[in-house]
C-alpha positions, 0 to 999 in steps of 0.5 A: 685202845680206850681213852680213860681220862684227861688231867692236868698231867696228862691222859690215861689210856687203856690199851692191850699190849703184848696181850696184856691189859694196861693203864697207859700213863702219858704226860703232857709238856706244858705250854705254859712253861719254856719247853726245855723247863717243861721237859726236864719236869716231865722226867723229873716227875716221871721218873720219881713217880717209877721210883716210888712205885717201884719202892712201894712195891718192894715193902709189900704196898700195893700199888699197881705193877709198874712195867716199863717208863720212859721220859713221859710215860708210865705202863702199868698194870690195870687193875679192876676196882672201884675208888674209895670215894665211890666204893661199896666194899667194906674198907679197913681204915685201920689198914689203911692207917697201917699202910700208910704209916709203913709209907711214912716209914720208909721216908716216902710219901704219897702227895696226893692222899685222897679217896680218888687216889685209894682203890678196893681192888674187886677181885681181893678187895686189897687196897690199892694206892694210885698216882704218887706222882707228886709224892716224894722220896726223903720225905721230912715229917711235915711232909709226911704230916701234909700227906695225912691232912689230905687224906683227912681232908679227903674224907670230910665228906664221907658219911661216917667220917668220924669213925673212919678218922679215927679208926685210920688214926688207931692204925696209923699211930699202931705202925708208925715210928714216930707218932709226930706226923699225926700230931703236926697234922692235927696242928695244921688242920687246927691252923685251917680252921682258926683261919676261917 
């Protein structure tokens, strides 16, 4: 067993079991918040995290095989990649937009759409979505508009931010069935900057 990370969530735990590697996903009660509120949250979250991963696995959308659940916590495949922050694969920002929007399509969203939360698995160089635990099932379009604002957001501070964006877009805008997500999106980016 080998501690991964500490979040606000909970850790993230390698471990071997049934000689099978594994991220051992194990969410923590909050002490701030009565225990019994505290308790439905984790399952309310854990289970909407099981559901989404198990939905994007059935549409083709990689993310990390998800073995077995319970109340607080998730086992799931260990996949060997580097994030999208820190990774010097070559990338396709037009799939990843195609990705995206199949997501968007199915009335899903991620919720936590960031370079962190993107891995480029090193053995086919896929992209693997990470951590939808706060995203949401019946996602309405702003919801979904809010999903790709953090993506943006999230490569601001790459190097070549702009042709990522707008090589994302192309993909994006390519599969998706309604191009409003994208559009509101850019309003509400407007709408942060106006602010400042």
């Amino acid at each position: 067993m080998s501690f991964l990370y500490r979040g606000s969530e909970g850790l993230l735990i390698e471990e071997q079991i049934l000689g099978r590697r594994m991220i051992v996903k194990r969410r923590r009660l909050h002490r701030f918040l009565h225990p019994t509120l505290s308790q439905l949250l984790l399952r309310r979250r854990t289970l909407t995290e099981a559901r989404l991963l198990e939905t994007m696995r059935l549409h083709g959308i990689r993310v990390p095989v998800l073995y077995d659940y319970d109340h607080r916590t998730l086992y799931l495949e260990f996949i060997e990649g580097s994030h999208l922050s820190t990774s010097s694969a070559p990338i396709s920002f037009y799939q990843l937009g195609q990705m995206i929007a199949k997501l968007h399509n199915l009335e899903l969203t991620h919720g936590d759409l960031n370079p962190a939360n993107i891995l480029i698995e090193d053995r086919t160089d896929q992209i693997v979505l990470l951590d939808p635990s706060m995203g949401s099932v019946r996602a309405d379009l702003i919801t979904q508009a809010h999903d790709l604002l953090g993506f943006v957001r999230g490569i601001g501070g790459f190097e070549n931010r702009t042709e990522c964006r707008a090589r994302f877009e192309r993909g994006y805008l390519a599969k998706c069935r309604t191009e409003r997500p994208w559009i509101l999106c850019q309003e509400l980016e407007q709408r942060g900057r106006n602010k400042h």
